[in-house]
C-alpha positions as CSV (number, residue, x, y, z in Angstrom):
1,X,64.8,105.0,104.7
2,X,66.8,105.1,101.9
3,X,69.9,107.3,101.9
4,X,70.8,107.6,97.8
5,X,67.5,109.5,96.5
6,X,69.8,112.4,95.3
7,X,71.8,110.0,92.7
8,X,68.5,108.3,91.5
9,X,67.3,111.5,89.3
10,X,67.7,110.3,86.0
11,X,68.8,106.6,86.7
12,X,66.5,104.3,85.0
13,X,66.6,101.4,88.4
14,X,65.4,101.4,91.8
15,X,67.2,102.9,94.9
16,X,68.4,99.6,96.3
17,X,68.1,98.1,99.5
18,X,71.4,98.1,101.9
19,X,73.9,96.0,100.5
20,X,74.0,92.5,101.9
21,X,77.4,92.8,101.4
22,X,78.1,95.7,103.9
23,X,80.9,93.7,105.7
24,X,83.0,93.9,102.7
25,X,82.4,98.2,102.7
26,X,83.4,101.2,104.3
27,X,79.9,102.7,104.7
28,X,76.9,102.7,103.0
29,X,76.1,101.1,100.1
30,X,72.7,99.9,98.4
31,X,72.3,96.7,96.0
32,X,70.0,96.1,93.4
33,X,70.1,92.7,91.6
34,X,69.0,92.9,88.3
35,X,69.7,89.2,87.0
36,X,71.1,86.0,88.2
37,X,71.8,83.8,85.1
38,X,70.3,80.4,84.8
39,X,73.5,78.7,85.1
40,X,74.6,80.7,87.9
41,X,77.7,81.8,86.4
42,X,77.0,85.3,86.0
43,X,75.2,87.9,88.2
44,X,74.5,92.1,87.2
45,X,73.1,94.1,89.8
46,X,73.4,97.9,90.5
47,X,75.6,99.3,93.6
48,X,74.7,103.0,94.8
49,X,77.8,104.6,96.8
50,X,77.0,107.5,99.5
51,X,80.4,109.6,99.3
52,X,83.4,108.5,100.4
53,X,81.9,104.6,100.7
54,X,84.1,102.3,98.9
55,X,84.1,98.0,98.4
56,X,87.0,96.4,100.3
57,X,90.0,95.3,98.2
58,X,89.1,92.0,96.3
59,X,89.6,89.7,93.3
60,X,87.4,87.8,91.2
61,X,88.5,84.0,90.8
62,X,87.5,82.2,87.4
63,X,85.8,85.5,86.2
64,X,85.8,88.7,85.8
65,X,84.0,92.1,86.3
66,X,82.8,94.6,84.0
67,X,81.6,98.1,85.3
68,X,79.4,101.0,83.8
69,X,79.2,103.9,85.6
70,X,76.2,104.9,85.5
71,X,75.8,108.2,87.8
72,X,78.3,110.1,90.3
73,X,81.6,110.6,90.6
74,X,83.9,107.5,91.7
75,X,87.2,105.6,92.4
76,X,89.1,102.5,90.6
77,X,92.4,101.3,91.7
78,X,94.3,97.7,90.8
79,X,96.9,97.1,93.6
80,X,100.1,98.9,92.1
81,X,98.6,101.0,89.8
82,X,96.6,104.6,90.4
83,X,93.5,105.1,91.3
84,X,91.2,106.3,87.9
85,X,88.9,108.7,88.4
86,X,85.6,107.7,87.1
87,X,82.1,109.5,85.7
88,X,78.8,108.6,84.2
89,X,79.7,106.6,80.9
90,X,82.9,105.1,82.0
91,X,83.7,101.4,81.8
92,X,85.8,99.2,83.7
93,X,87.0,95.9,82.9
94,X,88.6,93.3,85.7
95,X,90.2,90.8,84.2
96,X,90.4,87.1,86.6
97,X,92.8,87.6,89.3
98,X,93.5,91.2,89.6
99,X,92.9,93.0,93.3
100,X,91.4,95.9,93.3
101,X,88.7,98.3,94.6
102,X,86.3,100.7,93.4
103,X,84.2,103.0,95.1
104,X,82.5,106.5,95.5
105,X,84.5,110.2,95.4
106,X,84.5,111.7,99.0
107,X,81.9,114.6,97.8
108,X,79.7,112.5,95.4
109,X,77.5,109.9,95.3
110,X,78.5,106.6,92.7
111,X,76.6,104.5,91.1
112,X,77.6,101.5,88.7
113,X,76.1,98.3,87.0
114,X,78.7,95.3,87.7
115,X,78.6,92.3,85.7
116,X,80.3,89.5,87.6
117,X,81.3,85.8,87.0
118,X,83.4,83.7,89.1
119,X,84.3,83.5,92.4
120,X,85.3,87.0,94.5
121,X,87.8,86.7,97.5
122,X,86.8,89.5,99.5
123,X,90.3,91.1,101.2
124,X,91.2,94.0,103.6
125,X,89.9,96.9,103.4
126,X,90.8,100.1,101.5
127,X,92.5,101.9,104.5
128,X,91.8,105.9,105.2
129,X,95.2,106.4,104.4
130,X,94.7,105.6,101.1
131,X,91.5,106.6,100.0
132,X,92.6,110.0,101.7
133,X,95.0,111.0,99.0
134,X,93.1,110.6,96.6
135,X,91.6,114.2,94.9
């Protein structure tokens, strides 16, 4: 059933189940919470990418988000900036407010740990045309 065994050599987490979340994607993408703070402030799961899957554009609201790349090849843009390529080892912070998007290269899976607080707005999303260009 799952689709993302190929990225999980040499991950330390489980596979995932799909993402609950799949509205907010373009294709298929698998979720694996790891912790939910007390306070429920602050969530960190794991998101697996198949190629070419990607979130939806969005912004986090009274937060933040922090990423570590933790296997594949991947995509982050901020609306009027480029995208930045990302590998294994990279980090990405989101600072409150900022859209943006972040998601797998089209010949490699992704996979990240996100660290999240606040509220996200989840927006349109990240149109062929775009994601397209990108090499």
């Amino acid at each position: 059933m799952i689709k993302n065994n190929e990225i999980k050599d040499g991950t330390i987490f489980e596979a995932g189940q799909p993402n609950p979340y799949g509205e907010y994607f373009v294709g298929d993408t698998f979720l694996t919470n790891l912790i939910q703070a007390p306070t429920g402030d602050l969530g960190v799961g794991v998101v697996a990418f198949e190629p070419s899957s990607r979130n939806n554009w969005h912004i986090h609201h009274d937060g933040y988000q922090i990423l570590l790349v933790t296997a594949g090849e991947g995509w982050y843009q901020e609306e009027g900036k480029p995208a930045v390529s990302l590998k294994k080892g990279d980090r990405i912070v989101t600072a409150d407010g900022i859209k943006h998007w972040h998601g797998a290269k089209k010949d490699s899976w992704f996979e990240h740990i996100a660290i999240t607080t606040g509220t996200p707005e989840w927006l349109e999303p990240v149109s062929d045309e775009i994601y397209d260009t990108l090499v």
